[in-house]
Residue, then its C-alpha position, 0 to 999 in steps of 0.5 A: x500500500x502507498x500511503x500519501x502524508x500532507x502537511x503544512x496547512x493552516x488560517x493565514x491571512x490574505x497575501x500571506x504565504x504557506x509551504x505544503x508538504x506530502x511525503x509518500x511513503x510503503x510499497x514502491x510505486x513507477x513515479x509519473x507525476x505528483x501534484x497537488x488538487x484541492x477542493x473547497x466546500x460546495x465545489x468540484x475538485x481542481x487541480x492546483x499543480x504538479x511535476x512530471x518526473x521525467x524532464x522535471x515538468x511543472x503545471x499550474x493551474x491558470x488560477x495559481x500560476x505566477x503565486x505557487x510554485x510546486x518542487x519535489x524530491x524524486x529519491x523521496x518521493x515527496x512534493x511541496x507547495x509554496x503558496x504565496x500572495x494566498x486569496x480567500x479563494x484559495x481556502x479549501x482542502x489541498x490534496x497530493x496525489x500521485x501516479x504511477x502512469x498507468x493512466x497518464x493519458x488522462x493528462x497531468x491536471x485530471x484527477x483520473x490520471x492519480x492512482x495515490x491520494x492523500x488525507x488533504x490539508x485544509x487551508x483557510x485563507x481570511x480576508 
């Protein structure tokens, strides 16, 4: 079993920053791609970001690019979430993800393409 362990959220302000970490951790799993979704109350689950391992490809979503930056540690593997000039809009619960690639088909920011999920970590953004 693979097990995907989130850290890092918490209430902050709007314009501050937080760091998201998700460590994976038991059986070896092929390593495609780790990323970040999140999901607010009432609403449908978005994709955030996330890196291909091989070519070290980042993606964002339009919503976050230029404020988040995704980084990882293949060896790990882990991912982290740098989160800067947050919004409320941003509250919501982030979850880490990760694929083996069985269906990389789906394309990186579809949720369908992760075989591996996390608990989340919820993130509260005050204006």
């Amino acid at each position: 079993q693979v097990q995907l362990v989130e850290s890092g959220g918490g209430l902050v302000q709007a314009g501050g920053s937080l760091r998201l970490s998700c460590a994976a951790s038991g059986r070896t799993f092929s390593r495609y791609a780790m990323g970040w979704f999140r999901q607010a109350p009432g609403k449908e689950r978005e994709f955030v970001a996330a890196i291909r391992w091989s070519g070290r490809d980042n993606y964002y979503a339009d919503s976050v690019k230029g404020r988040f930056t995704i980084s990882g540690d293949y060896a790990k593997p882990a991912v982290y979430l740098q989160m800067n000039s947050l919004k409320p809009e941003d509250t919501a619960v982030y979850l880490c993800a990760a694929s083996s690639g069985a269906r990389a088909w789906s394309g990186i920011p579809v949720s369908t393409a992760y075989d591996y999920w996390g608990q989340g970590t919820e993130v509260t953004v005050s204006s």
